[in-house]
Every structure is written in C-alpha cells, then in structure tokens.
Steps between C-alpha positions, in 0.01 A plus 500: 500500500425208368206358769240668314454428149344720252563438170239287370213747576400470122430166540699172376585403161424138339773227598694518793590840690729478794427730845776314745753265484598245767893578511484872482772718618288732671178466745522163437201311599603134342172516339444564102196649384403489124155542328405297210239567224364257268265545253191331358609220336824453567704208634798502747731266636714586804743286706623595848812566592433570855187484721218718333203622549200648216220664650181603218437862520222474253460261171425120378759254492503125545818196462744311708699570781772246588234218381221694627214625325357820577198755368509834706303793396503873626279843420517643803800596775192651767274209458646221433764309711806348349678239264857412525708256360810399723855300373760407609844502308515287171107466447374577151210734438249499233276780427167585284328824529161525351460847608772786549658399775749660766679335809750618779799286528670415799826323557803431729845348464351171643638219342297168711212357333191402662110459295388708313173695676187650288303768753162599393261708640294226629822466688609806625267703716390866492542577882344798621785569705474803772097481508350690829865662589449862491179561323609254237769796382737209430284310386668287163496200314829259539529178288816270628560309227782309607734491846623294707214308581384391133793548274778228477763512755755580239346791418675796579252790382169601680218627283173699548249799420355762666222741434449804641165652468466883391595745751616198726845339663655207494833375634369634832590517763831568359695193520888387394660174458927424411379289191494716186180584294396679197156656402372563173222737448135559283237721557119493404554830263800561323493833699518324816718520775634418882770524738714292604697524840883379501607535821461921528477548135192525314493402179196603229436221335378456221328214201760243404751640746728271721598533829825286668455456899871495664616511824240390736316866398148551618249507162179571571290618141189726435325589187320795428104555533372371136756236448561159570840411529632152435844356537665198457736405832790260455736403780808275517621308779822498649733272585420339834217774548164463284228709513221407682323858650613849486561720840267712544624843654471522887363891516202414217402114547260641753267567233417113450355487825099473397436639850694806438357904505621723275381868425210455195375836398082536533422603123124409572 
C-alpha cells in the first residue's frame, strides 16, 4: 500500500529526497512532496517549473523570491507558527542558509503564474481550534497558511499545520472532503507516536512518516500521552471544485455543540 509511507523513519539526507510525486501511477494524489536540507552556509538557486510551495521546518535562510526579498527563521515546529515561500511556474529562487536548514516542498502540475507570496508567522495564526468542545480533548493548534481566501487565485494547492497536543485529537470530528491531501508527520521525541484514522483503518504513525488522504475517507488523528504530534497538511483543488471546509461526519459532529453532555468520569 502505498498511502502510508514509511521509509524515511531515519530521518532525511542533505539535498533533495523525494516522498510523492504528482503523476504517480498509483494512489495518486496530484500532489509531490519532497524535503530539502541545506546546510550552514550554503547557497541555492532553484527555478520553478510548476507552482511550488517551501515551508521552514527549522533553520536560517534569507534571498529572493520572484523579486522578493525574504528573511524567515525557525527553531521550533510546537511554538512557533510558520514561514512559507509560494511560486508560481517560471519564478527563480535564491537561497542563503546561515544555519542548517530543512524545508518541506510542495508542488503541483500548475502551470499559471500569479505573485509570488512570503507567509510569516506574524502572518499566519496559531488558532486554538476545538477549545471548550469536549473537555478540550480535541483541543489543537491549526495554522492556515494559505487557501482560498489569501493565496492567489491561480493557486491550485492549499497549505497548513496542525498541532496536536500530547494525549490529544485533532482532525475531529472526523471529517472528509473529494479534494486530495497528504500529511507529513514529526513528533516531540524521536520515540513518539499517533494514529491516524483512514476511513476504518488505523494507521500508527510515526516521526517523519507521510500519510496520502484519498477518496473522501474520514481522518481524524491522535497522538499518544507524552507526545506532541505535528503534521504538515497540504490539499489540492480540483477542477471546478476547491476546497473551502471539510464535512464533518453526521453521527460525531454532535460533539461541537458547546452545550452538549457527555459521560466525564469523577476522578476527584
């Protein structure tokens, strides 16, 4: 099966390593996923073929994105909220990293041009999404970075974060949508670990795993008491039907009701 990814458990190697393709044969999400690692010191210079996206993981870098100039630093995944730089097809990309340095890359076959965007974290809020639902059990962190009401309308890929807090869910209610989406995975201990819900499958996920979301399958996520479980989301819209908000299933959206009872055990 190709929908969970596993190989790259050991962590990435300098350069370029490639997790999905956008034209693959099989589980095909139209969405290629690559990480990048650059280190201290070193220059890079990139052009676009298609419409792409880097988001900073962690690292120093600073240069020009199609005539843009940009400085984005990152330490932190948990604390911090996120930088991005977004092309288009046929923009040049110029790179300095004065620290070690590691991105997720995002593209599309997506040929229309439109300005180049710089997201920062000034930018991009830290929503406490799911706050007071269910004695804050699903309680996470989700940064939008770019969608459909901030990115170009060109744009044909959807972009965000979430955090899920030790022991916690996200993705809930479970929810589905026709438009394709991947997740990649990291943990606040290498030992770390979560689930992940594909429709009826459960998947143990695990750091620097990737997840593809086909289908219109329900994927709800939890992590395990002790860890914090971050992943990157990525969506792409289709043709004539963009994504705007997931559905949420019918027999569990009852649980966003703040005026809901549910059974609590006393432990006082």
């Amino acid at each position: 099966m190709t929908l969970h990814i596993t190989e790259h458990r050991d962590g990435f190697a300098s350069g370029q390593t490639t997790i999905t393709r956008y034209d693959e044969e099989e589980d095909n999400t139209g969405i290629a996923l690559a990480v990048m690692k650059v280190a201290e010191g070193e220059s890079v210079t990139l052009d676009a073929e298609c419409e792409t996206a880097w988001l900073l993981m962690r690292g120093k870098v600073d240069g020009t994105a199609g005539g843009q100039e940009f400085a984005l630093e990152r330490t932190s995944l948990f604390d911090e909220s996120s930088s991005c730089i977004h092309v288009s097809a046929n923009t040049a990309v110029d790179m300095h990293c004065t620290a070690d340095t590691e991105f997720t890359v995002y593209r599309c076959d997506n040929s229309r041009e439109f300005e180049t965007r710089i997201y920062r974290p000034e930018n991009v809020a830290n929503e406490p999404r799911g706050k007071g639902q269910v004695n804050d059990r699903c309680l996470r962190y989700v940064r939008t970075i770019f969608d459909g009401t901030n990115a170009p309308a060109e744009a044909e890929l959807v972009l965000g974060e979430v955090v899920t807090f030790q022991g916690g869910w996200s993705s809930y209610p479970p929810h589905h949508h026709p438009q394709p989406e991947i997740y990649h995975y990291r943990f606040t201990e290498p030992q770390g670990y979560g689930h992940a819900e594909l429709g009826e499958a459960v998947l143990k996920v695990r750091n620097y795993d990737t997840v593809k979301i086909l289908d219109e399958k329900d994927h709800a996520q939890c992590a395990a008491p002790g860890y914090g479980m971050y992943y990157s989301w990525v969506i792409r819209h289709l043709p004539g039907n963009p994504y705007t908000v997931p559905d949420f299933t019918e027999e569990h959206a009852w649980v966003m009701s703040p005026d809901q009872s549910f059974w609590d055990p006393d432990t006082k």
